[in-house]
PDB file with one MODEL, atoms N, CA, C and O in Angstrom:
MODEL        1
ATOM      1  N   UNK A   1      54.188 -28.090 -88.327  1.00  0.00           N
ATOM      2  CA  UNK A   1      54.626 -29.401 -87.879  1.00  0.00           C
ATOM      3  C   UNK A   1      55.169 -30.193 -89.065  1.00  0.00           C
ATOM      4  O   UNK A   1      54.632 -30.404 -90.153  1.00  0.00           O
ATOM      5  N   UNK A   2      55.931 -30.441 -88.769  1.00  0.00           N
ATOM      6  CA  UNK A   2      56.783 -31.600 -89.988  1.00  0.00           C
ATOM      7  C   UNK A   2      55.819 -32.901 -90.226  1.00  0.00           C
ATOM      8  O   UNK A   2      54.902 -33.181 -89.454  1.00  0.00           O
ATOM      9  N   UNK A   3      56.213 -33.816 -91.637  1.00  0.00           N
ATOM     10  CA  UNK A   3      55.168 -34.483 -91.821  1.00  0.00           C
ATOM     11  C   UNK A   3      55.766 -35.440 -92.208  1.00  0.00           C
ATOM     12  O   UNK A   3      54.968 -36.376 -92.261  1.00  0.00           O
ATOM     13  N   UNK A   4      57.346 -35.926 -92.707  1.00  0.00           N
ATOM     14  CA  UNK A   4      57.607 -37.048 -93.063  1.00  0.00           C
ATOM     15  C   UNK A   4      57.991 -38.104 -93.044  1.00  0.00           C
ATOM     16  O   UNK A   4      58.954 -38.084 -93.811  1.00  0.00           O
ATOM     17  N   UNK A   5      57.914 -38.798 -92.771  1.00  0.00           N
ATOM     18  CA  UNK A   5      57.934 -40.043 -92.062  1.00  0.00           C
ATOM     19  C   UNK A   5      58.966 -40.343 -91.108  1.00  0.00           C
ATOM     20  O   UNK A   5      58.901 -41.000 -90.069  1.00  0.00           O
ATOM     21  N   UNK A   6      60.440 -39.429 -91.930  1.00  0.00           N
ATOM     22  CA  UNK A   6      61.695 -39.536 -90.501  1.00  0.00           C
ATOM     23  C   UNK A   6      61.254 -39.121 -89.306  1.00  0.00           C
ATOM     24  O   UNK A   6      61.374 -39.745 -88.252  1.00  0.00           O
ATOM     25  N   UNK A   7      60.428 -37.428 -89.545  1.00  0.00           N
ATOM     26  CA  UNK A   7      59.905 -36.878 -88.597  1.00  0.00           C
ATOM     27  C   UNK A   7      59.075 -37.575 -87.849  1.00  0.00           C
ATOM     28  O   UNK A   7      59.245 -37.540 -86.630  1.00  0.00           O
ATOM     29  N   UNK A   8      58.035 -38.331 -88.388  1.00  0.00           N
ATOM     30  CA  UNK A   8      56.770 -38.863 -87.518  1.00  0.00           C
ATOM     31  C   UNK A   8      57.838 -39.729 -86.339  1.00  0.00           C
ATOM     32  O   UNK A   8      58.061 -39.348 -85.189  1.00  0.00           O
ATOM     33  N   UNK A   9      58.374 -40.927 -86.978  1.00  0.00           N
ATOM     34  CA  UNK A   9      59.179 -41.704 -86.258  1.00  0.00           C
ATOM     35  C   UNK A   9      60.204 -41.075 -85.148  1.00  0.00           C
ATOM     36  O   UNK A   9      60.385 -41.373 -83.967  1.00  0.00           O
ATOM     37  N   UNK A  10      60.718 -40.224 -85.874  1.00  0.00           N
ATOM     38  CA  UNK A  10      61.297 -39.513 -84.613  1.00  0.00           C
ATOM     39  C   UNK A  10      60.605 -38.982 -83.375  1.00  0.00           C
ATOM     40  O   UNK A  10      61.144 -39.043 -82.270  1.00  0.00           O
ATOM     41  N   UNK A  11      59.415 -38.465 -83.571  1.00  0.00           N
ATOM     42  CA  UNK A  11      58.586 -37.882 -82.514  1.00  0.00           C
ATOM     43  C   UNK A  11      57.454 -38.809 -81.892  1.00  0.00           C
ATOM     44  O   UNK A  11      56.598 -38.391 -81.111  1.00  0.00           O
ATOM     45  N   UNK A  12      57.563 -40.176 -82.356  1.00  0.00           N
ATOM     46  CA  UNK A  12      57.049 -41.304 -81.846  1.00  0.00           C
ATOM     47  C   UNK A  12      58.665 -41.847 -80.663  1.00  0.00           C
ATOM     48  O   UNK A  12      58.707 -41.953 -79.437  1.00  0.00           O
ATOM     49  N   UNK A  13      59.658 -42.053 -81.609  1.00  0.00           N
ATOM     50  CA  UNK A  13      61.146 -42.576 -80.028  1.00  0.00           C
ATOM     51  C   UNK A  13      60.942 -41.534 -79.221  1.00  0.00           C
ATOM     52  O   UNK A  13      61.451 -41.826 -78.139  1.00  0.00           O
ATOM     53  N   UNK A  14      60.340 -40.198 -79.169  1.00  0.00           N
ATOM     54  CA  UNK A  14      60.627 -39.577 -78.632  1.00  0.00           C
ATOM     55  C   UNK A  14      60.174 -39.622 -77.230  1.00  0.00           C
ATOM     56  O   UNK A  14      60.784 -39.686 -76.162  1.00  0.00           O
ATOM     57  N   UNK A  15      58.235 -39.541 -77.719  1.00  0.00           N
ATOM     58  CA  UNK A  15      57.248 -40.072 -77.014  1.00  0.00           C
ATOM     59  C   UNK A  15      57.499 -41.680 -75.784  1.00  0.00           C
ATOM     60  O   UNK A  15      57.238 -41.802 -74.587  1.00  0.00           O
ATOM     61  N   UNK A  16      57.978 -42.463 -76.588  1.00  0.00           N
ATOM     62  CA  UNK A  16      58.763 -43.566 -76.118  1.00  0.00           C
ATOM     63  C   UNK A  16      59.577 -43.644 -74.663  1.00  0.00           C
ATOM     64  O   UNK A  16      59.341 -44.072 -73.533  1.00  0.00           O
ATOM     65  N   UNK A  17      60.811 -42.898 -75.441  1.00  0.00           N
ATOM     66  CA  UNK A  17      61.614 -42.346 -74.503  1.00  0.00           C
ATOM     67  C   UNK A  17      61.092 -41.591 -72.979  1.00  0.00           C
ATOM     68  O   UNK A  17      61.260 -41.988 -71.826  1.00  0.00           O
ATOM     69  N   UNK A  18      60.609 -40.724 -73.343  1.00  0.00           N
ATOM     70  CA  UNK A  18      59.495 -39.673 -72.111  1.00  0.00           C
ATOM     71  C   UNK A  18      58.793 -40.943 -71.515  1.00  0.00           C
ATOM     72  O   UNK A  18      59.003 -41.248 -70.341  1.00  0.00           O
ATOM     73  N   UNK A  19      57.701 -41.921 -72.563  1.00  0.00           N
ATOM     74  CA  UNK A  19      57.179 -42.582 -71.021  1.00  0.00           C
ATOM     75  C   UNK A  19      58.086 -43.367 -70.381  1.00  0.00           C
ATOM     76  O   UNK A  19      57.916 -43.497 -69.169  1.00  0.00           O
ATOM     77  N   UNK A  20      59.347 -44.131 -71.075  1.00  0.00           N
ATOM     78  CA  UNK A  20      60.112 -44.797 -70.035  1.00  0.00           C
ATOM     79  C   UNK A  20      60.791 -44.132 -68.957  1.00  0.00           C
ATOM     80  O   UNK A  20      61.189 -44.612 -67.895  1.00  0.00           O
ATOM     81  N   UNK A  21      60.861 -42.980 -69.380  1.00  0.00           N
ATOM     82  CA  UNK A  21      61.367 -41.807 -67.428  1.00  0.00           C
ATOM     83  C   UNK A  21      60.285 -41.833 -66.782  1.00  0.00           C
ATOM     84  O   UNK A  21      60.492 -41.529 -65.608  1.00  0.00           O
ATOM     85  N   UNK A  22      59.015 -42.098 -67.042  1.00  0.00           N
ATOM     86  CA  UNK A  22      58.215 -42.277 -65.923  1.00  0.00           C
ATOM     87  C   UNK A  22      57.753 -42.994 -65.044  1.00  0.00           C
ATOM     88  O   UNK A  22      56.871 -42.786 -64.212  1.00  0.00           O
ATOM     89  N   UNK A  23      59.062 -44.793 -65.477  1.00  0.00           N
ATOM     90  CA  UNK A  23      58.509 -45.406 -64.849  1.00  0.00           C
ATOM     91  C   UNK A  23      58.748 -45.190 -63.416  1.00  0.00           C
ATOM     92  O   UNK A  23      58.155 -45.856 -62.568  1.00  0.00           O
ATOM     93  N   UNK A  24      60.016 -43.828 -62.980  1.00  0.00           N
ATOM     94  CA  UNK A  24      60.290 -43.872 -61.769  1.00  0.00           C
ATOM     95  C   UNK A  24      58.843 -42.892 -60.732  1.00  0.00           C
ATOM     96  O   UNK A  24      59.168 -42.393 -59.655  1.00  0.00           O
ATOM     97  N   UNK A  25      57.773 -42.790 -61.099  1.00  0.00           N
ATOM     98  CA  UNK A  25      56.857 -41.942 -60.327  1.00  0.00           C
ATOM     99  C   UNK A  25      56.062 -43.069 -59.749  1.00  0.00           C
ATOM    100  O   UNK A  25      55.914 -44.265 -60.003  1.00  0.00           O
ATOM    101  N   UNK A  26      55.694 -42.373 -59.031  1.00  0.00           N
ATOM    102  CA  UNK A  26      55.319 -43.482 -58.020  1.00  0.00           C
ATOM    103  C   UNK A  26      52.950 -43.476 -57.613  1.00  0.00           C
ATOM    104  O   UNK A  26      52.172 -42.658 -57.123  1.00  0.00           O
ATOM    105  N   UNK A  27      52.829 -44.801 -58.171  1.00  0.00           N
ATOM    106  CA  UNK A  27      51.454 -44.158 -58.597  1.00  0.00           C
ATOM    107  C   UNK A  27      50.409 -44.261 -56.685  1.00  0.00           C
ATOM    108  O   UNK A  27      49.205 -44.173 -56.443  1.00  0.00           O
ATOM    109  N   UNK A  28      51.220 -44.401 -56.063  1.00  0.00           N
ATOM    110  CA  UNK A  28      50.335 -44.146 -54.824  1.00  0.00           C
ATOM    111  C   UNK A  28      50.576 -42.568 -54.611  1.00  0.00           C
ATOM    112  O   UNK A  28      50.189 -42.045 -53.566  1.00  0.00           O
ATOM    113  N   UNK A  29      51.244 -41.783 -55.650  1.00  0.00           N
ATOM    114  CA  UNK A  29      51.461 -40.555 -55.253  1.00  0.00           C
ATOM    115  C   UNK A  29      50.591 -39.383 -56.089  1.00  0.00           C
ATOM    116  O   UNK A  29      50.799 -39.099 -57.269  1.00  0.00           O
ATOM    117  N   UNK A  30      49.502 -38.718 -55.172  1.00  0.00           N
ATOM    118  CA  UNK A  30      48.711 -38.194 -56.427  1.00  0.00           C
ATOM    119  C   UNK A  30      49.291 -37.412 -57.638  1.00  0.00           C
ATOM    120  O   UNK A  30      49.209 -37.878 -58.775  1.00  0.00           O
ATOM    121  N   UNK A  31      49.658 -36.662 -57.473  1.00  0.00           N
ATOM    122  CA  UNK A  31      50.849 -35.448 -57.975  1.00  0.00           C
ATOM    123  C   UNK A  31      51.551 -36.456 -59.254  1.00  0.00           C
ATOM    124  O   UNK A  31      51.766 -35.867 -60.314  1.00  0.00           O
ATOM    125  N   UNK A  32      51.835 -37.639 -59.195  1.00  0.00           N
ATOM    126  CA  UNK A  32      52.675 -38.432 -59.853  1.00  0.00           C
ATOM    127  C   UNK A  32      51.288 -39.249 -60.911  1.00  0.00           C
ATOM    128  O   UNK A  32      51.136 -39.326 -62.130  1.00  0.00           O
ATOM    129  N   UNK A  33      50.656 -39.638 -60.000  1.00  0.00           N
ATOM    130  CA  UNK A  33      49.345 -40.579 -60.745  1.00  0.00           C
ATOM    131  C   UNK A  33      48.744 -39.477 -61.847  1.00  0.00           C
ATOM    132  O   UNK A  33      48.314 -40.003 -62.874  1.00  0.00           O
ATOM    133  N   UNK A  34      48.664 -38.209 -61.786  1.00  0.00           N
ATOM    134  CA  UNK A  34      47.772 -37.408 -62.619  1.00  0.00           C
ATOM    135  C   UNK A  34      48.748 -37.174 -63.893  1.00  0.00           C
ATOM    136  O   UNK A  34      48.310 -36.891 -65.007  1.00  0.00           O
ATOM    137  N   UNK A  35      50.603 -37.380 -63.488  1.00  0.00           N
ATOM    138  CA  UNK A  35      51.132 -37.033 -64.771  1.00  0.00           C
ATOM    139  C   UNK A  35      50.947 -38.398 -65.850  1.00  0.00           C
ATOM    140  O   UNK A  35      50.691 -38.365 -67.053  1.00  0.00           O
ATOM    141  N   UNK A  36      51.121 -39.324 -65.161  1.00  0.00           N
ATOM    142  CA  UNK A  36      50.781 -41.363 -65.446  1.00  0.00           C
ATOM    143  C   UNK A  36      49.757 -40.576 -66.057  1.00  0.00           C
ATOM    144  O   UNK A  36      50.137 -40.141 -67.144  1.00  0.00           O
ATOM    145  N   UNK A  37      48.591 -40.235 -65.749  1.00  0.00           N
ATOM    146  CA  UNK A  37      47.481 -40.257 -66.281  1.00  0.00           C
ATOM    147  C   UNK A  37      47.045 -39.155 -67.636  1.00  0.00           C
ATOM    148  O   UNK A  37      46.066 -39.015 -68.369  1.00  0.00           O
ATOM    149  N   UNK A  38      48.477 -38.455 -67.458  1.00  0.00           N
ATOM    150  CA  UNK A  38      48.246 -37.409 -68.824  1.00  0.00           C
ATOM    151  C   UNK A  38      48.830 -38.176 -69.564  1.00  0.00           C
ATOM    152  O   UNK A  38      48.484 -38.160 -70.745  1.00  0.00           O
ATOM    153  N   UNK A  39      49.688 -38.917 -69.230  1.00  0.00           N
ATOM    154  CA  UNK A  39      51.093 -39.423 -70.143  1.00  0.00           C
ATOM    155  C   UNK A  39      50.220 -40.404 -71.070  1.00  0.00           C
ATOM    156  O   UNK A  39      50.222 -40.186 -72.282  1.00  0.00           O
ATOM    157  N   UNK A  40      49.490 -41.455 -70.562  1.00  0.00           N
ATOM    158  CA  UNK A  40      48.532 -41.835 -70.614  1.00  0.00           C
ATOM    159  C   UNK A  40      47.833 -41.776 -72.066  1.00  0.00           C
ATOM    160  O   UNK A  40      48.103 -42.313 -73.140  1.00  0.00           O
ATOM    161  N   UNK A  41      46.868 -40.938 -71.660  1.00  0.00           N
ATOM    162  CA  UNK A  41      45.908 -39.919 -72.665  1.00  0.00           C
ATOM    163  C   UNK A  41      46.544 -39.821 -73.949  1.00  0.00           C
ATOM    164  O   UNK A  41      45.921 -40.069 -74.982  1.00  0.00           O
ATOM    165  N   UNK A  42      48.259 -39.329 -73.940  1.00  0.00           N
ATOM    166  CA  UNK A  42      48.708 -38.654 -74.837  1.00  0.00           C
ATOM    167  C   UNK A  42      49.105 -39.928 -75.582  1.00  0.00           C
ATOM    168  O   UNK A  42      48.621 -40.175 -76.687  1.00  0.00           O
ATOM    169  N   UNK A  43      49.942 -40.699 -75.014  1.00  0.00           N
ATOM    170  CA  UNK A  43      50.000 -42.044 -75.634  1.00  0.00           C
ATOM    171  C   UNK A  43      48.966 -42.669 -76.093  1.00  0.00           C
ATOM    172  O   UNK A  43      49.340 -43.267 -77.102  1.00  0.00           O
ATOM    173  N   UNK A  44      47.647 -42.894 -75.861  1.00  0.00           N
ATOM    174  CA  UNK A  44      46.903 -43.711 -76.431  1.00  0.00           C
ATOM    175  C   UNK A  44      46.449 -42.787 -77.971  1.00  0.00           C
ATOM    176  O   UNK A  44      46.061 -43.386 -78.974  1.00  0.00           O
ATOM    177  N   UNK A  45      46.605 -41.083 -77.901  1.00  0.00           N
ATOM    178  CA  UNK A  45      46.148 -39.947 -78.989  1.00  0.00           C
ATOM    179  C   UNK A  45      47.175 -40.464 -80.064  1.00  0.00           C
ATOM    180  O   UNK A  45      46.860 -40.805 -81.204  1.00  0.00           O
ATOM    181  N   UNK A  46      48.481 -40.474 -79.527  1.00  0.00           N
ATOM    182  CA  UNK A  46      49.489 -40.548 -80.400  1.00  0.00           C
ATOM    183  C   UNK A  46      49.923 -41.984 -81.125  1.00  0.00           C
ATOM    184  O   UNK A  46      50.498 -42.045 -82.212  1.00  0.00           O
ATOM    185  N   UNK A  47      49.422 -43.460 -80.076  1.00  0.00           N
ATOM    186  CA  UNK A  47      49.135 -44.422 -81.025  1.00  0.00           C
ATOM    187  C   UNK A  47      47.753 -44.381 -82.165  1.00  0.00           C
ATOM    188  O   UNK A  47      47.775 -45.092 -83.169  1.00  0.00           O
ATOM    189  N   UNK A  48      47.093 -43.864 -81.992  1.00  0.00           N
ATOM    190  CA  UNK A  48      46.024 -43.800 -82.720  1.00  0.00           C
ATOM    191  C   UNK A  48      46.124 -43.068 -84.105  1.00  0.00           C
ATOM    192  O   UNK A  48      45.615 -43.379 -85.182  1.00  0.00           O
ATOM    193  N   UNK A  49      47.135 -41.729 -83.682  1.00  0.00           N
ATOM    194  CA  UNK A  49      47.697 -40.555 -84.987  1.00  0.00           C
ATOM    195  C   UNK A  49      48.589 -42.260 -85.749  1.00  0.00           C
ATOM    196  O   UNK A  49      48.003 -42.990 -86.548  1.00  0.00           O
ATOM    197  N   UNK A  50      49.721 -42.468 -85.342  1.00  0.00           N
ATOM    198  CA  UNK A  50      50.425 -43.358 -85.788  1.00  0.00           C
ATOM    199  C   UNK A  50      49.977 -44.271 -86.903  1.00  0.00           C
ATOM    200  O   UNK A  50      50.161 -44.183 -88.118  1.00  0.00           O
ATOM    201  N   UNK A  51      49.191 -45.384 -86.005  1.00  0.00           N
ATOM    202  CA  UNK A  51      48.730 -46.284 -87.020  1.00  0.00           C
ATOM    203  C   UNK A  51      47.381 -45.794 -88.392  1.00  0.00           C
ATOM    204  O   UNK A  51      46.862 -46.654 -89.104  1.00  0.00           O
ATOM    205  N   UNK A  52      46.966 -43.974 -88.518  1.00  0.00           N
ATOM    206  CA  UNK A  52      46.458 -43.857 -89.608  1.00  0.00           C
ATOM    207  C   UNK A  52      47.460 -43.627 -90.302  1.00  0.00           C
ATOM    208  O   UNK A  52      47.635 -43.956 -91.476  1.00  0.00           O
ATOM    209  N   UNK A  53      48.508 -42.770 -89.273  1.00  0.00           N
ATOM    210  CA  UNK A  53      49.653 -42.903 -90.447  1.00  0.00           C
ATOM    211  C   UNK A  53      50.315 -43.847 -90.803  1.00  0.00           C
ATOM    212  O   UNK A  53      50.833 -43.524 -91.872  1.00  0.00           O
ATOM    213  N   UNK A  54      50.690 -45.130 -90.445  1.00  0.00           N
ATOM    214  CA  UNK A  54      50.894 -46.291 -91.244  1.00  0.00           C
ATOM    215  C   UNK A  54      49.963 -46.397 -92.387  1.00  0.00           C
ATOM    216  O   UNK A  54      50.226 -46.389 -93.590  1.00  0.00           O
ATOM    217  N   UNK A  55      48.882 -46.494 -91.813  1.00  0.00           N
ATOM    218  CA  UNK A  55      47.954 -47.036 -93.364  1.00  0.00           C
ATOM    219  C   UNK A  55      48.708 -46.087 -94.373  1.00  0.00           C
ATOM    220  O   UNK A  55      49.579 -46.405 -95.182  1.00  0.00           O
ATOM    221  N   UNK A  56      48.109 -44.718 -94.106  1.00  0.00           N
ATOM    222  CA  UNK A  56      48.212 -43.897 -95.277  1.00  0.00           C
ATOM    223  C   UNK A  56      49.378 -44.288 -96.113  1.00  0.00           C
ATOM    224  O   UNK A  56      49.412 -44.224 -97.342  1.00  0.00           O
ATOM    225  N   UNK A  57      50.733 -44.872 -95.000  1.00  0.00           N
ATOM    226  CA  UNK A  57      51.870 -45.213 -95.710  1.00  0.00           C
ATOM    227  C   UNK A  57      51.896 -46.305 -96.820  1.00  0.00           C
ATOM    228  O   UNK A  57      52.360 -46.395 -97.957  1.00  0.00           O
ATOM    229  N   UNK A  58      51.069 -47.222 -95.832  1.00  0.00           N
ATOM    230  CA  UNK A  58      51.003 -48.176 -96.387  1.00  0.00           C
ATOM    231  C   UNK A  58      50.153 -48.521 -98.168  1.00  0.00           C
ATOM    232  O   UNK A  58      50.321 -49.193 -99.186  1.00  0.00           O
ATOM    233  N   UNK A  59      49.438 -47.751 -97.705  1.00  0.00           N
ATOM    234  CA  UNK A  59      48.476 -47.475 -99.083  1.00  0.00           C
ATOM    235  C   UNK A  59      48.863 -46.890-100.050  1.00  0.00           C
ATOM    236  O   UNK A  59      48.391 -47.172-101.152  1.00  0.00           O
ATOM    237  N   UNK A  60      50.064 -45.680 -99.867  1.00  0.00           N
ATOM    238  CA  UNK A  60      50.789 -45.235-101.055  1.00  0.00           C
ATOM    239  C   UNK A  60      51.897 -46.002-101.492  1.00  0.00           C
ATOM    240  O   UNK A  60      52.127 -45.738-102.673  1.00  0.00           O
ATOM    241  N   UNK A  61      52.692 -46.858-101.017  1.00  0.00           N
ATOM    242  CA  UNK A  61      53.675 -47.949-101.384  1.00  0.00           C
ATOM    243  C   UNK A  61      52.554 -48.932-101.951  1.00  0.00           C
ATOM    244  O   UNK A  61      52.787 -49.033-103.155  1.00  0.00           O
ATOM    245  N   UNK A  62      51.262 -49.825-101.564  1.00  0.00           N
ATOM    246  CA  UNK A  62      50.536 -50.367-102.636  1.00  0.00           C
ATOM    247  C   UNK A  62      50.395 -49.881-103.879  1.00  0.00           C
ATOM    248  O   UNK A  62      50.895 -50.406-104.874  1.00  0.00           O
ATOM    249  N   UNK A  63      49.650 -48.772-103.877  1.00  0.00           N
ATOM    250  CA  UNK A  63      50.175 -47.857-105.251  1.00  0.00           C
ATOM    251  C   UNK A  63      51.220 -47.651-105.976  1.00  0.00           C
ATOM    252  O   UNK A  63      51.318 -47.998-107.152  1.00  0.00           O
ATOM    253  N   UNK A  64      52.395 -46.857-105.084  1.00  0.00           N
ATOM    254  CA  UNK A  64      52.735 -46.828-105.923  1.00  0.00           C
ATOM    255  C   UNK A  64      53.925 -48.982-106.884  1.00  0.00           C
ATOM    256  O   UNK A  64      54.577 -49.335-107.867  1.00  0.00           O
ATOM    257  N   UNK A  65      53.530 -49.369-105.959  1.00  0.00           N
ATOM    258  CA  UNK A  65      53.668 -51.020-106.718  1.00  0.00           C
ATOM    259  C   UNK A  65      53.199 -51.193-107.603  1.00  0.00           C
ATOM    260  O   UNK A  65      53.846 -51.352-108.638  1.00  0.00           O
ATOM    261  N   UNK A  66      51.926 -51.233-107.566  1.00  0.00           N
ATOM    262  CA  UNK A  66      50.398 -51.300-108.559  1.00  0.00           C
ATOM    263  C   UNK A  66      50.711 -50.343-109.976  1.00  0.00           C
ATOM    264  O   UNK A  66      50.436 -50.567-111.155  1.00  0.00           O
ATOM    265  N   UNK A  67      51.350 -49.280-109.376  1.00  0.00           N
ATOM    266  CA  UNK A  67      51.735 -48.274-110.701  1.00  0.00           C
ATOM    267  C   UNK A  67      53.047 -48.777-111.521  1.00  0.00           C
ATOM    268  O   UNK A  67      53.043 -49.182-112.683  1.00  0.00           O
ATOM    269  N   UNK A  68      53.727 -48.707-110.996  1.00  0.00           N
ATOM    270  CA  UNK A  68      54.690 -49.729-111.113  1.00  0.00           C
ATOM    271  C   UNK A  68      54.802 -50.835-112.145  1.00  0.00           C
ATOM    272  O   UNK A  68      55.510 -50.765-113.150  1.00  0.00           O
ATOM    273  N   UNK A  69      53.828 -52.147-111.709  1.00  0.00           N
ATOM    274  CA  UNK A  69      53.642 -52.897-112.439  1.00  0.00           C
ATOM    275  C   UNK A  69      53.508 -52.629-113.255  1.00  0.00           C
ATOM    276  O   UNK A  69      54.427 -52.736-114.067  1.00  0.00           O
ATOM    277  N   UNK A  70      52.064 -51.998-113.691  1.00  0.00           N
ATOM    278  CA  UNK A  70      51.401 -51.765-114.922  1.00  0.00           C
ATOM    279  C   UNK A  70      52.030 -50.585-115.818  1.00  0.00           C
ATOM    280  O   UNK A  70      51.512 -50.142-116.843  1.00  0.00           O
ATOM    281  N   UNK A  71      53.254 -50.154-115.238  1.00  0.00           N
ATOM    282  CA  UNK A  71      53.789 -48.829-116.250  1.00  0.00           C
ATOM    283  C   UNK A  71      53.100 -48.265-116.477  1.00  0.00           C
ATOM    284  O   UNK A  71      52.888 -48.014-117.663  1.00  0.00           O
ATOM    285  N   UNK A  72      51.918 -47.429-114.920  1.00  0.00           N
ATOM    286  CA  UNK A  72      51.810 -45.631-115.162  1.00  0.00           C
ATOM    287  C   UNK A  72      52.415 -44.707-114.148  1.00  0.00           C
ATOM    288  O   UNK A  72      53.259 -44.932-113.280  1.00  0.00           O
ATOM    289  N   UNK A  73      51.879 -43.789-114.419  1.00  0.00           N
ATOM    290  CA  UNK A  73      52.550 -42.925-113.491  1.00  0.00           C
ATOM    291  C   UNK A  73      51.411 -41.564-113.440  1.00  0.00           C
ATOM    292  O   UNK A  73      50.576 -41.282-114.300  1.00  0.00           O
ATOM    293  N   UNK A  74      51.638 -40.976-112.370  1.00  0.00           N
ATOM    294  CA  UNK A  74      50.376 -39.665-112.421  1.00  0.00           C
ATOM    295  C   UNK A  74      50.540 -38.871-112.731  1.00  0.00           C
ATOM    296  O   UNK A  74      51.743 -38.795-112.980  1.00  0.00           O
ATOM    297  N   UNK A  75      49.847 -37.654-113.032  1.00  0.00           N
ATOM    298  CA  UNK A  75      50.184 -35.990-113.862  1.00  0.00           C
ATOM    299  C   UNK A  75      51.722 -35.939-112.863  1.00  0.00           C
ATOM    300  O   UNK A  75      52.690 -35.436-113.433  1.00  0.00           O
ATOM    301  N   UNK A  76      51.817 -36.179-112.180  1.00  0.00           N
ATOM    302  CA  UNK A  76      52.874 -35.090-111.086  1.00  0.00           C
ATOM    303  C   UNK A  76      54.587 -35.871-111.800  1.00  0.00           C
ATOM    304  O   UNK A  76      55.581 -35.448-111.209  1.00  0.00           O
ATOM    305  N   UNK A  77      54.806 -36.675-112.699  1.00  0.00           N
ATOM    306  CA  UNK A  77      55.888 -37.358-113.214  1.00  0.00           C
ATOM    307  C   UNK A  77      56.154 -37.015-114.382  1.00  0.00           C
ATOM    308  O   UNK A  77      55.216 -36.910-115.172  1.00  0.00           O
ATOM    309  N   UNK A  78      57.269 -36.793-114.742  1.00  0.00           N
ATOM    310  CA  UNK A  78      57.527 -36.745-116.201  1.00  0.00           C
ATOM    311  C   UNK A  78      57.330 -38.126-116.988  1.00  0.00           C
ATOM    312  O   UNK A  78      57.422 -39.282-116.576  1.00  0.00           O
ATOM    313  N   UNK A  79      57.007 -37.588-118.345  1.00  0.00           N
ATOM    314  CA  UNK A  79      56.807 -39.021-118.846  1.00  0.00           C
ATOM    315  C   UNK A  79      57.889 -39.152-120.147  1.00  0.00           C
ATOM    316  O   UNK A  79      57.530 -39.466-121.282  1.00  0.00           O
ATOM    317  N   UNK A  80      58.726 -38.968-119.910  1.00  0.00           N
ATOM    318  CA  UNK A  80      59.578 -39.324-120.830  1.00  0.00           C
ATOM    319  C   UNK A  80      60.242 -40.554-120.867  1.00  0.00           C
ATOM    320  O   UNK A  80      60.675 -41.179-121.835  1.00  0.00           O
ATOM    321  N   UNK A  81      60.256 -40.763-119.897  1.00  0.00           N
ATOM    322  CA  UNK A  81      60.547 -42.926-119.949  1.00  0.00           C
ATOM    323  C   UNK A  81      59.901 -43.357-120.707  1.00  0.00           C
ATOM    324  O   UNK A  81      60.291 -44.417-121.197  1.00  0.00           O
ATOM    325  N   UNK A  82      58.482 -42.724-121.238  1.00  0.00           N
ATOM    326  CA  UNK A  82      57.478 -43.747-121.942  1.00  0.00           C
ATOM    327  C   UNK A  82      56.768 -44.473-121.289  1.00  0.00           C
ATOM    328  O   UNK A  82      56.372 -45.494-121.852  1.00  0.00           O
ATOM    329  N   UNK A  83      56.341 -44.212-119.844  1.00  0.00           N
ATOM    330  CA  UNK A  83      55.153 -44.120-119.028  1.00  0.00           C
ATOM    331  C   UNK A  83      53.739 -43.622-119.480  1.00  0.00           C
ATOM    332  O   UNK A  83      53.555 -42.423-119.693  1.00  0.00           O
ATOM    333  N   UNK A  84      52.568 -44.705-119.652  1.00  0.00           N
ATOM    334  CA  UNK A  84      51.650 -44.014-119.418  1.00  0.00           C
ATOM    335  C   UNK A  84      51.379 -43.232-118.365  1.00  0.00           C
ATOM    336  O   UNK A  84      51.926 -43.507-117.297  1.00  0.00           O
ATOM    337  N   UNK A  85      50.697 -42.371-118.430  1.00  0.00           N
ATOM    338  CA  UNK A  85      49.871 -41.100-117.725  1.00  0.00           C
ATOM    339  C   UNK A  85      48.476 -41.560-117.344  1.00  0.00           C
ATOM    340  O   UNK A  85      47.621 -42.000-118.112  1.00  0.00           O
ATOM    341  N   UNK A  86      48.381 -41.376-115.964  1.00  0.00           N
ATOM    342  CA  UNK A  86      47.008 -41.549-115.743  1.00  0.00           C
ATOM    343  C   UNK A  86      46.344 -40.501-114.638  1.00  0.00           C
ATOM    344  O   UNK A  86      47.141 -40.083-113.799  1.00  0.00           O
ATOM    345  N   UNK A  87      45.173 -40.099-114.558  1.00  0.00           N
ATOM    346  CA  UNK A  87      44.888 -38.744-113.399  1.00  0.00           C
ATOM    347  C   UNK A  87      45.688 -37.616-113.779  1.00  0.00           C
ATOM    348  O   UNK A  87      46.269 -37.492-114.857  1.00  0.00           O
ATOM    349  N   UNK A  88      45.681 -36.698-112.701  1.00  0.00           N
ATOM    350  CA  UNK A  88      46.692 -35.107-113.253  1.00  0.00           C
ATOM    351  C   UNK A  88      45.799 -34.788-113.939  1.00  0.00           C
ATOM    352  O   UNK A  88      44.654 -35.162-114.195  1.00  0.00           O
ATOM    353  N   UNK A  89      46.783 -33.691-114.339  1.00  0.00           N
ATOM    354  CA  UNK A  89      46.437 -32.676-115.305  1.00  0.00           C
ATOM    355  C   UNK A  89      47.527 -32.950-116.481  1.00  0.00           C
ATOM    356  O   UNK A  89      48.672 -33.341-116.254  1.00  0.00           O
ATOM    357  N   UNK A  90      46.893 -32.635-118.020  1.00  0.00           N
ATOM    358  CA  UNK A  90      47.392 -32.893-119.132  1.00  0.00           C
ATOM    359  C   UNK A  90      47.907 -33.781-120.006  1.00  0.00           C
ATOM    360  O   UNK A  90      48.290 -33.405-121.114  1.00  0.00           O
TER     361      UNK A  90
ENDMDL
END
């Protein structure tokens, strides 16, 4: 499964999209009420995936700000700008 953020967003309009075709089912109809009711389920799973993935987003743009400011950067950067180094390896 893909993981980056175009992707997430994309497969969130996607989700979107799908429940607005359902508004044509008709919920006095059982057959129709049980898909409402998966559609449902899946939407409330998939807002829930979402907003940890905001945080997580959100928490690495704090960082990397915070890093930022203070001019470091982690093992995974070159430091030839003349960045301190902080965490990593070496």
């Amino acid at each position: 499964m893909s993981s980056t953020t175009a992707d997430i967003r994309d497969y969130l309009a996607k989700q979107m999209r799908e429940l607005a075709g359902l508004s044509d089912l008709d919920p006095a109809n059982e057959n129709d009420r049980a898909k409402l009711a998966a559609a449902v389920e899946i939407a409330k799973a998939s807002a829930g995936v979402a907003a940890q993935f905001t945080q997580v987003v959100k928490a690495e743009i704090d960082a990397a700000r915070a890093m930022s400011e203070f001019g470091v950067t982690t093992g995974s950067v070159s430091l030839e700008d003349g960045r301190k180094q902080i965490g990593g390896r070496g």
